[in-house]
N, C-alpha and C positions, 0 to 999 in steps of 0.2 A: 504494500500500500504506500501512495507518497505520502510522504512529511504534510505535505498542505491539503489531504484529502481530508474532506469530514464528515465524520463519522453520524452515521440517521440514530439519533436517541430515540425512537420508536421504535426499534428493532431491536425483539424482546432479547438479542443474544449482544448488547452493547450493555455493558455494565459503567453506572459511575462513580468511579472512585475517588471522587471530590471528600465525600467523606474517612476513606482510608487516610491519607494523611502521606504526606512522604519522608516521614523516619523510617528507616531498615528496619525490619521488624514487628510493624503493625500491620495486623492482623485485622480482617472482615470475614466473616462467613454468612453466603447467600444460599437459600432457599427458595426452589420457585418451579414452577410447573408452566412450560411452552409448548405453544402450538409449533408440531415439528413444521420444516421451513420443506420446501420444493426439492426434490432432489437428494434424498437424507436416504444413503443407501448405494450399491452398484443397481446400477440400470439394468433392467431385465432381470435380473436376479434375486437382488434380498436387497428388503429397505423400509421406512418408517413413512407411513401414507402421510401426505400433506394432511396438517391440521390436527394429526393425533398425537395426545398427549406426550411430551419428553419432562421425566422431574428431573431436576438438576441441583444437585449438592454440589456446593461451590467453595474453596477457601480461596480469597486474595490476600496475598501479604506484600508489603512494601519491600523492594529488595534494591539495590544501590543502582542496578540497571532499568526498573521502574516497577511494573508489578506482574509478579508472579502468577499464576491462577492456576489450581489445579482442582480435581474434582470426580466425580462421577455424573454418569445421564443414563436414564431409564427410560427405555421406551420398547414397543409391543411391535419388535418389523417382522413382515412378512414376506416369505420367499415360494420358490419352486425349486424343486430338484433339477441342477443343469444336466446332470451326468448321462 
């Protein structure tokens, strides 16, 4: 992404970190449940319908190159057998 692109705060997968703070070492943890986004998945194959639930357990922490995020996502995709 450029430097001077900016980022759509309505897209539920943009988080604001205005409140984490930029000292190394502070810590946020989000919780939250998204409509999965178009394309969540290999094509043809196995993937998570537009619009169906993803939870998403989230930790951001401040770290000296900006922030971290790490986490888990849950969601119910569906496939076919390729083979």
């Amino acid at each position: 992404m450029a430097l001077n692109a900016r980022l759509d705060h309505r897209n539920p997968l943009v988080f604001d970190t205005h409140e984490l703070g930029r000292r190394p070492g502070a810590l946020q943890r989000l919780s939250r449940t998204i409509d999965a986004p178009k394309d969540l998945g290999i094509q043809g194959v196995i993937g998570v319908p537009e619009g169906a639930p993803v939870e998403l357990d989230l930790r951001l922490e401040s770290v000296m190159e900006g922030v971290l995020v790490t986490g888990t996502a849950r969601a119910l995709a569906k496939g076919e057998c390729v083979r």
